[in-house]
N, C-alpha and C positions, 0 to 999 in steps of 0.2 A: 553265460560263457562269453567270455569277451572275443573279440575277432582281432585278427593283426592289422594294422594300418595299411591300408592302400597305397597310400602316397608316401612316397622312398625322396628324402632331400637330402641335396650330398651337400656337404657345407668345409669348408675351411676354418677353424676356429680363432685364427687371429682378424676372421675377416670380419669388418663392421657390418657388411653387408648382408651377410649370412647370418650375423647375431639378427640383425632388423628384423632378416624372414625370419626364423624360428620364434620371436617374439608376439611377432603378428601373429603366426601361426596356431600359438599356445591360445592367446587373446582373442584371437578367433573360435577355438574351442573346435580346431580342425586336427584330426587323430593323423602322425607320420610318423617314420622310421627316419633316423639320422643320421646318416654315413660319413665319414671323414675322406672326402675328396681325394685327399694326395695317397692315405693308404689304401685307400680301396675304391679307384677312381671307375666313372661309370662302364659297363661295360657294353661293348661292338652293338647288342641287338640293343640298349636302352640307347645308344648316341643317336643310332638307326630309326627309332621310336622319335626320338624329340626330333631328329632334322626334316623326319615326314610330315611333322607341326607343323614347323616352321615355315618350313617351305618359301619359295622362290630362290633368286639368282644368290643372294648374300647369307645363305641360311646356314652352309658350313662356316666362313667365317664368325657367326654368328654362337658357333660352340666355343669358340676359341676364345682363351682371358688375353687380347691381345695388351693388357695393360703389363703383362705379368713378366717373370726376369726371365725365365723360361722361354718363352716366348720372342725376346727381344734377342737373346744369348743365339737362339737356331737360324735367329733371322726368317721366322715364318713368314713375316711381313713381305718380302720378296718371295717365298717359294709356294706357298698356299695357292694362289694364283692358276700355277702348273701341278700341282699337284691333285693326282686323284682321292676320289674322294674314298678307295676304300685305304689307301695311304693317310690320308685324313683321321680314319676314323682309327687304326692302328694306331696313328700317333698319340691321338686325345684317351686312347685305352690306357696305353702302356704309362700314361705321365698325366694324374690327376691336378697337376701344377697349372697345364695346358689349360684344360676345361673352365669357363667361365661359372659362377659361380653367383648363388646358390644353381644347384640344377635338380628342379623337382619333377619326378615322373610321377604317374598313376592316376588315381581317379581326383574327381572333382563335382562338385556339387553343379557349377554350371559347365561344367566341359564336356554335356554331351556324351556319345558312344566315345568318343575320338578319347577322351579322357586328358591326362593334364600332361603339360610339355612346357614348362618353361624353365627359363635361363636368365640369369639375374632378376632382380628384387627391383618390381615397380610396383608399388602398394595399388595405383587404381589398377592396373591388369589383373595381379594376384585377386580384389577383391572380386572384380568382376569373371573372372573365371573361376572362382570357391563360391561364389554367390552368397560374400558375406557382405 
């Protein structure tokens, strides 16, 4: 009986970045589930899961695709600042454009209890937190 994959990666499909991780991924021979970012962007208690990873002063900006037109268009870049962070996490719910990218939750070979939290595509992090 097969099991369902632990680790949920939400990806954008025109993004290069996103193709990178799921590549690596497959190559790794690490089992995930694949969500389409803008339509079914992460949800309140998973953005709440990665920013308790993350952690420190920059960790909510750190969800944020501040590259992205979404993002340039609200003018986050001025209001994020003052902005609380359960407004934060409301925003990045409702608008998976916001969310930086790839964003993988769940388990991990080396991540420990804590299990896995990350946000964009750095192949030595990723490897060293899959312990591939």
């Amino acid at each position: 009986m097969s099991r369902e994959p632990t680790l949920t990666v939400y990806t954008y499909a025109n993004c290069d970045t996103c193709r990178r991780a799921v590549k690596w991924l497959r190559a790794q021979g690490i089992a995930f589930t694949e969500k389409p970012i803008r339509e079914t962007p992460p949800t309140p208690a998973e953005l709440r899961m990665i920013l308790a990873r993350l952690g420190g002063p920059e960790a909510l900006r750190k969800l944020f695709n501040t590259s992205g037109v979404d993002y340039r268009a609200q003018k986050l870049g001025e209001k994020l600042p003052s902005m609380s962070e359960d407004e934060a996490i409301a925003l990045l719910a409702g608008n998976g454009n916001l969310v930086k990218r790839p964003f993988a939750l769940g388990a991990g070979a080396g991540a420990g209890t804590g299990g896995v939290g990350l946000v964009g595509f750095d192949e030595a992090k990723w490897a060293e937190v899959f312990g591939a």
